[in-house]
C-alpha positions in Angstrom: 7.7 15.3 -27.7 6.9 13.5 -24.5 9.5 12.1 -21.9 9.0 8.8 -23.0 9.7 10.0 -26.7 13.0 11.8 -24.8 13.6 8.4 -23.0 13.8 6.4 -26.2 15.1 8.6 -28.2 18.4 8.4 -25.5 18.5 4.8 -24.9 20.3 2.2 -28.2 17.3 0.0 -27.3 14.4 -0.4 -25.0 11.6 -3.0 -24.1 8.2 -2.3 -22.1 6.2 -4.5 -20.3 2.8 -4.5 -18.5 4.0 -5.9 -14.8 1.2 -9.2 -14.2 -0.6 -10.7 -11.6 1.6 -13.6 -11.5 4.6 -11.3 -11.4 3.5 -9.5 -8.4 1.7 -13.1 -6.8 5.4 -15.1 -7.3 7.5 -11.9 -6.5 9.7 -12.6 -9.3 9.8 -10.4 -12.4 9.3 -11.8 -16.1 11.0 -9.4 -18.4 10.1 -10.1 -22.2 11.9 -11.1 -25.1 12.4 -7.5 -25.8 13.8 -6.7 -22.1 15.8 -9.5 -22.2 17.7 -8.0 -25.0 17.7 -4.9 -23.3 19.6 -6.8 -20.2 22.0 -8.6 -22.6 22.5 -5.4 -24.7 23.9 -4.0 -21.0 26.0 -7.1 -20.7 23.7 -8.7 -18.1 22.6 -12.6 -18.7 20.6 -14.4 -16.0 22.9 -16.7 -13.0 21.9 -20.0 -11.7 19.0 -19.1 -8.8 21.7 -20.7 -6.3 24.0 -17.7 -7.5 24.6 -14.1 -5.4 24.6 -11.0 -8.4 22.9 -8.3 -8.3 22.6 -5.6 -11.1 22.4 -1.7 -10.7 19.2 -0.1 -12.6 19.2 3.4 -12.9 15.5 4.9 -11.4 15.0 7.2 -13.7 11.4 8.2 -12.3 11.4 8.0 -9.0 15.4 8.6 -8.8 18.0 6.6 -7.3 19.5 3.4 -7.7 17.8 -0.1 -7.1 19.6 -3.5 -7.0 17.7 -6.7 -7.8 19.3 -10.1 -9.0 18.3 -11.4 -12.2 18.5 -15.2 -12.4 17.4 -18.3 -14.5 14.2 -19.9 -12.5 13.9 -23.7 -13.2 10.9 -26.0 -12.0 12.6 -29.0 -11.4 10.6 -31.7 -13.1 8.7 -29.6 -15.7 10.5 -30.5 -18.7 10.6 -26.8 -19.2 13.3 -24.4 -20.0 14.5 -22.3 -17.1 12.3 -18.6 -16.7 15.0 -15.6 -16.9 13.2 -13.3 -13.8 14.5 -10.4 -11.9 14.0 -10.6 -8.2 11.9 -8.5 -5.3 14.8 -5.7 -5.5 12.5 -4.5 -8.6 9.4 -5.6 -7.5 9.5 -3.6 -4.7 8.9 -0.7 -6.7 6.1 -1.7 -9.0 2.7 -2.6 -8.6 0.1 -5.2 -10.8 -0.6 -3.2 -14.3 2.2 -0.9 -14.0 4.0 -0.2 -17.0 7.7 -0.5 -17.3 9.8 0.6 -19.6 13.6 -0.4 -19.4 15.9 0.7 -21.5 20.3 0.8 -22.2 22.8 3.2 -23.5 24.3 -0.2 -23.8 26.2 0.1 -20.9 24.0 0.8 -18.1 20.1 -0.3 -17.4 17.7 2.2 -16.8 13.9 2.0 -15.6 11.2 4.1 -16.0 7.4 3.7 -14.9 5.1 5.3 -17.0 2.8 6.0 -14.4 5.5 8.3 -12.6 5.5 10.5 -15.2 1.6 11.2 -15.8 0.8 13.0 -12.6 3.1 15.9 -14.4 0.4 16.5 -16.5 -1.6 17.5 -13.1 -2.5 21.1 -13.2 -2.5 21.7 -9.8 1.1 20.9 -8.5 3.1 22.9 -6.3 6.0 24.8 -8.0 8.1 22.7 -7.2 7.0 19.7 -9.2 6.4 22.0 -12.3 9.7 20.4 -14.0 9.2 17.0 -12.8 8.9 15.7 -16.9 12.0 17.9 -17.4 14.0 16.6 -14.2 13.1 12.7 -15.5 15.0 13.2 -18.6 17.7 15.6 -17.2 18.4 12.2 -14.4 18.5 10.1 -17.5 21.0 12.2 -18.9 22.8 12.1 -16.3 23.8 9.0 -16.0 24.3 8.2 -19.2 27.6 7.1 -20.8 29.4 10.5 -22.2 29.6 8.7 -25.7 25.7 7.9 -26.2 25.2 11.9 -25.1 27.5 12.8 -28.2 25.6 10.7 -30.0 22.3 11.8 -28.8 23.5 16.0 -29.6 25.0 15.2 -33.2 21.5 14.0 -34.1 20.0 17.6 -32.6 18.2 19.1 -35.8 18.8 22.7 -33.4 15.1 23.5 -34.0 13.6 24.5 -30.7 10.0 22.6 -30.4 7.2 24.4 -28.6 3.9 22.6 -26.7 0.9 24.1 -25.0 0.9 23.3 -21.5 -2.2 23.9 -18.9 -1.1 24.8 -15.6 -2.8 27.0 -12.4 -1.8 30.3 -12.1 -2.2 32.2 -8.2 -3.4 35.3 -8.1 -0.6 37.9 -5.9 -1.3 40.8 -4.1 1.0 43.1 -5.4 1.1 44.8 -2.5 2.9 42.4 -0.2 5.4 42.0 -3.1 6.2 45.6 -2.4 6.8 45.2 0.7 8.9 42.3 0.5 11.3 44.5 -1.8 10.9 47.3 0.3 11.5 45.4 3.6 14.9 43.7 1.7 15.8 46.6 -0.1 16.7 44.7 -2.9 19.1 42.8 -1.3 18.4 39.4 -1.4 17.3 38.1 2.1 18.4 34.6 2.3 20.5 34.1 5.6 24.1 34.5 4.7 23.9 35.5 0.9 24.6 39.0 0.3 23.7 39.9 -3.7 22.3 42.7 -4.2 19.8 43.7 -7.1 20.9 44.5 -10.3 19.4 47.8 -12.1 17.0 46.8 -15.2 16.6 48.8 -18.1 13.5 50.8 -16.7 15.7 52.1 -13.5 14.6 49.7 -11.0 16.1 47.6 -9.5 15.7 43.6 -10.3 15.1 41.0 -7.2 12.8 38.2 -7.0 9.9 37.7 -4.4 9.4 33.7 -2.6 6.8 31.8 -1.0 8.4 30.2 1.8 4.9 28.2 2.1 3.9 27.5 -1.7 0.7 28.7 -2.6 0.4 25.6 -4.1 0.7 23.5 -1.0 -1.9 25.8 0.8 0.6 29.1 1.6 -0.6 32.7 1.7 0.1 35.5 0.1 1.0 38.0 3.5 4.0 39.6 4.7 5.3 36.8 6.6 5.4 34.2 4.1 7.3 36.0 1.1 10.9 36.8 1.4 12.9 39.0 -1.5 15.6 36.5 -3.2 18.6 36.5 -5.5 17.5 34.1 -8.1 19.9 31.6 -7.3 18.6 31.4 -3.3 15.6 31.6 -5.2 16.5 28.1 -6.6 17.7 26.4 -4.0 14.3 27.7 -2.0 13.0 24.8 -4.5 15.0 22.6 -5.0 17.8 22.2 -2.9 18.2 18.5 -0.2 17.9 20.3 2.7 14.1 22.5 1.7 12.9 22.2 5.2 16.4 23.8 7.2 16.1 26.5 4.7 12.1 27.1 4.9 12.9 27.2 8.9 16.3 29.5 8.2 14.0 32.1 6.0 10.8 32.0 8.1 12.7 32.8 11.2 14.7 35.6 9.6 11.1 36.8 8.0 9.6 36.8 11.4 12.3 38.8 13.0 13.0 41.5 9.9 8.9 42.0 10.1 9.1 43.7 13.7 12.3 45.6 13.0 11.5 46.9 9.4 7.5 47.9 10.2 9.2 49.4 13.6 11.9 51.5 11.2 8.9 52.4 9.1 6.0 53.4 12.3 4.0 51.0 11.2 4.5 48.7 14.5 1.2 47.2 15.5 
């Protein structure tokens, strides 16, 4: 099943729209009939243009929150029924032939742009965005309303569904993995953390070996750029706010264990 299968599968209703020229030209988006519902559904109906209200949209692919007002536009003089459109706090984030999808848990709105979600199936991402489909639908989840997630789990058939996925695999040299453990001693060498490997069934004991530089974003494979982690600092190597303090934090203590540990070992220069 794909995220947008997920994404409407969560969501009591939905509506999807190719954004136009004219939306992009006027700056003012035209949801359809089917978004309109979608806004009502939510408990949103379009103000008087003259009016200040501005609604929250979930962001589910790019994350985040955006605000944009969503007002009746009237030509004066047409003779034609006033336009419900959403203002430049959405536009902002779309471009001419993008696809939106919105969607409610009949609450809350949320957004999703179906072109955010395709360069997942890119097979040469950094590890990093490996999840990305899987983080989309975990932010959905997120910030969904705890009674449409009941809903959502009761309806589980509890059968686990498999796909085939294509992805890049990098080639390591096992031999700077052993050094890595060796250097660490199967402690985990993240400043501060102090776990120690556990013993697997084979004798040996169990620690996990990092990239501070992903391969994928041009790293190598040598002893200063892979570090021996717990597999929580492992984690948060990936995905945690502050990446780049902890890429500087580990590269320096790298640096620095290098000289001492090939020193310990005669192996200087």
């Amino acid at each position: 099943m794909s995220v947008v299968d997920d994404f409407l599968q969560i969501m009591v209703r939905t509506g999807r729209k190719t954004v136009t020229h004219t939306d992009v030209n006027k700056g003012a988006y035209l949801p359809n009939a089917e978004q309109r519902v979608v806004l009502q559904i939510a408990g949103f109906e379009p103000v008087h243009h003259d009016e200040e209200r501005l609604i929250a949209i979930h962001n589910v692919g790019r994350g985040g929150i955006l605000q944009t007002s969503y007002y009746a536009s009237e030509r004066v003089g047409s003779g034609r029924q006033p336009e419900p459109r959403m203002g430049r706090g959405l536009l902002e984030r779309l471009h001419e032939g993008d696809e939106l999808l919105l969607g409610t848990d009949g609450n809350q709105v949320f957004a999703l742009v179906l072109d955010d979600i395709t360069a997942s199936d890119s097979d040469e991402q950094g590890e990093e965005e490996q999840e990305q489909p899987h983080a989309v639908i975990s932010r959905t989840y997120r910030d969904v309303g705890i009674e449409r997630i009941v809903s959502r789990a009761r309806q589980s058939s509890m059968r686990v569904r498999s796909r085939q996925q294509t992805s890049r695999q990098y080639e390591r040299d096992p031999a700077v993995r052993e050094f890595a453990l060796r250097r660490s001693g199967c402690k985990c060498e993240m400043p501060g953390c102090e776990w120690e490997g556990f013993i697997k069934v084979d004798g040996t004991l169990f620690i996990e070996a990092h990239h501070i530089k992903a391969l994928g974003d041009s790293g190598d494979d040598s002893l200063e750029n892979v570090a021996a982690l717990c597999p929580n600092c492992h984690r948060r190597a990936h995905f945690a706010h502050n990446l780049d303090e902890i890429k500087d934090s580990l590269a320096g203590y790298i640096q620095q264990r290098n000289r001492e540990f090939l020193e310990e070992c005669g192996c200087a220069g």
